[in-house]
Phi, psi and omega in degrees: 000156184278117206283342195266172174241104221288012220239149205272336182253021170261020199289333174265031175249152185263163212260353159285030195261357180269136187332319183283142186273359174261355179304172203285145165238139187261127166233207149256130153295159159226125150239115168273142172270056181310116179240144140278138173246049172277126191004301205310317203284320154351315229258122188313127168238220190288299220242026123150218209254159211277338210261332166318305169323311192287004178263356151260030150263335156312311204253316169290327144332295196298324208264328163270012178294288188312333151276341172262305182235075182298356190274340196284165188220116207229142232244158122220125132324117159227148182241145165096010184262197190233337182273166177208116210187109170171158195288002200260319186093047151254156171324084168098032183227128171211125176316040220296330183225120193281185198262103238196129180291157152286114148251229195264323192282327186285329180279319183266357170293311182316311173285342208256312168303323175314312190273356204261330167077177225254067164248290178325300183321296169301334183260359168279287172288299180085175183255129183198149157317132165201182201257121194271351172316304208273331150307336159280327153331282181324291162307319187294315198293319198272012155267340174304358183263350167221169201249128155242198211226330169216130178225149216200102169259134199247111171292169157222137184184146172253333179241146196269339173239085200286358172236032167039035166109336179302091181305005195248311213284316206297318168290342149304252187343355167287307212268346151262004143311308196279353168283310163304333219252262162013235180359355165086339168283107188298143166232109191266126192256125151246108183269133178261159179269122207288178209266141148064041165180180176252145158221156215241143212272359173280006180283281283183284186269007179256356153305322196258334192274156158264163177225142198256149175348314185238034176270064204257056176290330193108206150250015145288107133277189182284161163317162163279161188271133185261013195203145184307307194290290182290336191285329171293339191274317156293341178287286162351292181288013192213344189297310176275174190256153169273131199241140141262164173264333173218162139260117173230202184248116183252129208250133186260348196126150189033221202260014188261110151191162173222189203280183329007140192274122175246143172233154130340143124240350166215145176219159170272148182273105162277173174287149178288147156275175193300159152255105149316110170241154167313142195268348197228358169219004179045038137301103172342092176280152198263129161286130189218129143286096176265146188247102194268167222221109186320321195262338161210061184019026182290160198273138173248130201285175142312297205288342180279009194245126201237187178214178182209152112349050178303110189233127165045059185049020178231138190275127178230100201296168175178127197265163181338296182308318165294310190279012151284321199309302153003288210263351175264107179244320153265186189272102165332118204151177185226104169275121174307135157239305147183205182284152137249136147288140190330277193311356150307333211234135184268128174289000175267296188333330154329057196270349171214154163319124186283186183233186167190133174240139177220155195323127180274060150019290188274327195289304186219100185283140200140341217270328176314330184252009169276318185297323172291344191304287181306320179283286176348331191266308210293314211277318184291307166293004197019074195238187170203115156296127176243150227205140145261128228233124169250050197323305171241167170297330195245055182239162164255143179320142184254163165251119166216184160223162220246158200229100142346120165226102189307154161247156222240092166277166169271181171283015160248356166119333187294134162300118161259340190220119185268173167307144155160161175278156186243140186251109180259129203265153239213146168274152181261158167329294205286359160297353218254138168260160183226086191278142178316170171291119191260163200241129169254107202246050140245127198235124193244350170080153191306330184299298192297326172296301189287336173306328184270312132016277181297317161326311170309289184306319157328303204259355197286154185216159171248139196275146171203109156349312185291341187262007181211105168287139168300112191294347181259319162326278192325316192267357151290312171313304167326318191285308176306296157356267182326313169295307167294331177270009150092054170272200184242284139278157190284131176302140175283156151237158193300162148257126178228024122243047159264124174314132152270135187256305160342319174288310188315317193281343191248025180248297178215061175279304161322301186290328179303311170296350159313296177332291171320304175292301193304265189316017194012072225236116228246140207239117156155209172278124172302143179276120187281138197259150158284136160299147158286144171318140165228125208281343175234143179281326207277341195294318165317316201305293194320310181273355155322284182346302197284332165324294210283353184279320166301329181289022194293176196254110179306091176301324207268341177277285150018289190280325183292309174265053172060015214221033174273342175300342151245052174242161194259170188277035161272307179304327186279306178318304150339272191304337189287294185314340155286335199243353137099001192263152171351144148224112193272206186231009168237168206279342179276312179299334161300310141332277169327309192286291190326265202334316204276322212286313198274034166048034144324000000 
């Protein structure tokens, strides 16, 4: 999640100012990849063998570890092997990659076992009975070599019962599962589905995994993944911590409130920045700002430094602690203000990138079940709470309403979509643009409407993020990609916002040509008309002039219906010099002035 809050008037707020002490810290992740290699694991299916999958769900994790997060370090585990290499000395546990950031050499090892296939595999490592105890062991040891903020085991196995029935083995695993789970180490289960059976996670593993806040299975998990594409789409969603941005408090009235959680859930991606170095050791240089004093050039501290305020020709000064003071206008938090119904709120009304919340726990106990209580009501009456929303303390309150979301398994049972409101930030009166009347002097007639009608029906498609990548991301990353593992070319990559025209013409090629004809609408380049010759270069000049001169703006209209903020200040000086009044030099103050000169 995105730890920052993206708003123009928060760059001097420091990002530690939220109430809560569990809110996100940035750290290192440590993630491991417990795979089995046990036979089982072998077995040819449609789209290859299960355990080459989980080693590439292994090497796409690392590679997107290195764009996003280069600092996490991520570990692979193997069980079930006949080889035994791990810091511990156990039996039939090997150790293949110790916990490490990803680079090019750990991504191209991952691949050289990929291409060499399980012959290789096999005369190398080999197959043997183990202790899934002693494979937990193992992960517990190589997280003790660092210090991390989240640490994670991710299984990976197709049979559900790995001690073949043995009540001694099964319960050690239990019991140094529930030692991990103390110990802040998460256990994450991607169980693959065995060829010609089910598997069933109540033998075993429904002991051993953990479950995050908003995995709400039941006495149920999901089924196993039976294709390479889902099993990376769980590996994705389990790879990482769901980090939040704040904890706050959501206040229902009077003294009823309970915890919440805010998440991110879309950010814009930039490019990383360039890193200055030294030209003669690629040392990193360190930046420093300073603020010098005009009159004899001495360093002026932060805390000496005020700022101001113009008002009515007067500087009205406010030193750091007063211009905080300022912006606290509400109580930190999310206020109930009361109900709407959905069809009250316009998808244009939408002005900043949303949030999402869900129950905080640890905060007020109780708040899960006041929270389903409310998306329950919301979702059955298709009513949205609307709220004035405080993010931080030195934020002035936002209007927003909260958008109700069911939650959504897939056909295995796994969450794809969790419960919780989405916080939609809502426009104020003075957010609103308030545009003129457009005058439609073209009538194009009802025949020519429903052809665009149909056309419109032709081409509709359903939008998903996910099918449209940045095409200037992607071909940087390609690049970086190509250096670091040292290719020779760069992979292309599609542009999938690029028109397929191709598509178009075999969707509505006929109504597009209809279109055409009926709107008589001519196929090729507009023909560029020549200037006429002029015997003088100023006459054009001139009579521009005299056009836009003809256009004046009636100020005095202007003002009486509010609109003077959308005029420029050249138009506004001009009337203060006709009307013989004060003319100040900035445009609010120009505002200002007129309106007081017509008692607006």
């Amino acid at each position: 999640m995105d730890p920052e809050w993206k708003n123009a008037e928060d760059e001097e707020s420091d990002a530690d100012e939220y109430s809560s002490a569990r809110d996100y810290k940035a750290g290192v992740d440590g993630v491991i990849f417990l795979i089995d290699a046990s036979e089982a694991m072998f077995v040819d299916m449609d789209d290859g063998i299960l355990f080459f999958h989980c080693l590439k769900a292994a090497r796409c994790t690392m590679m997107n570890k290195i764009i996003s997060s280069p600092r996490d370090r991520v570990g692979i585990v193997f069980f079930g092997t006949e080889k035994s290499e791990n810091p511990g000395s156990f039996q039939h546990i090997t150790v293949f990659q110790d916990m490490e950031c990803p680079g090019a050499d750990a991504i191209n090892k991952v691949e050289g076992v990929i291409k060499e296939g399980k012959s290789k595999f096999k005369s190398e490592y080999g197959h043997g009975s183990f202790s899934l105890s002693d494979a937990l062991w193992a992960c517990s040891m190589l997280f003790r070599k660092h210090k991390f903020s989240d640490q994670r085991v991710l299984l990976f196995t197709n049979t559900d019962d790995p001690h073949g029935g043995s009540a001694h083995l099964d319960q050690q695993a239990k019991t140094k599962a529930q030692d991990m789970a103390e110990a802040g180490i998460r256990i994450d289960l991607l169980h693959i589905k065995p060829p010609g059976g089910t598997f069933q996670v109540n033998k075993l593993y429904k002991s051993i995994v953990s479950l995050e806040e908003d995995e709400m299975y039941g006495d149920n998990l999901p089924d196993g993944a039976a294709k390479l594409e889902e099993l990376l789409m769980r590996t994705q969603m389990k790879d990482h911590k769901k980090r939040r941005v704040a904890g706050l408090e959501f206040h229902l009235g009077g003294d009823v409130k309970f915890g919440i959680s805010v998440y991110n859930l879309v950010g814009i991606t930039y490019r990383p920045p360039s890193v200055p170095l030294t030209k003669a050791t690629n040392e990193e240089l360190k930046k420093k700002r300073f603020t010098y004093a005009t009159d004899n050039g001495e360093i002026v501290m932060p805390s000496n430094i005020s700022k101001f305020q113009e008002i009515a020709w007067k500087k009205i000064y406010f030193n750091p602690p007063e211009l905080k003071e300022t912006k606290v206008l509400a109580s930190q938090g999310m206020h109930l203000m009361g109900f709407k119904p959905l069809h009250c709120f316009k998808p244009y009304q939408h002005i900043a990138r949303g949030n999402f919340i869900y129950p905080d726990e640890q905060a007020y106990r109780g708040s899960t079940r006041i929270f389903l209580a409310l998306l329950d009501a919301c979702t059955r009456h298709n009513v949205a709470p609307v709220c004035y929303f405080v993010p931080r303390r030195d934020q002035s309150p936002k209007l927003v309403y909260l958008l109700a979301q069911k939650e959504e398994l897939d056909e295995a049972g796994a969450q794809v979509i969790p419960p919780g409101f989405h916080v939609v930030y809502l426009p104020f009166y003075d957010d609103k643009r308030r545009l003129e009347k457009l005058d439609h002097k073209a009538n194009p007639g009802i025949e020519l409407v429903n052809k665009a009608k149909d056309i419109i029906q032709k081409l509709k498609f359903t939008y998903h993020p996910d099918n449209f990548e940045n095409p200037d991301l992607q071909r940087f990353w390609s690049c970086i990609e190509a250096l670091a593992l040292e290719k020779d070319d760069v992979a292309p990559r599609k542009d999938y916002t690029k028109p397929n025209y191709d598509k178009i013409k075999e969707r509505a090629g006929s109504e597009l040509e209809d279109f055409r004809e009926m709107a008589n609408l001519e196929i090729g380049a507009p023909a560029v008309k020549k200037r006429a010759a002029t015997t003088s270069g100023s006459t054009s000049k001139r009579a521009k002039t005299d056009n836009s001169s003809d256009k004046s703006v009636n100020v005095r209209k202007e003002a009486e219906q509010g609109r003077l903020k959308s005029l420029t200040v050249s138009v506004l000086k001009e009337f203060c010099k006709q009307e013989g009044i004060k003319c100040p030099q900035k445009k609010a103050d120009l505002i200002e002035v007129i309106e007081k000169h017509l008692g607006v």
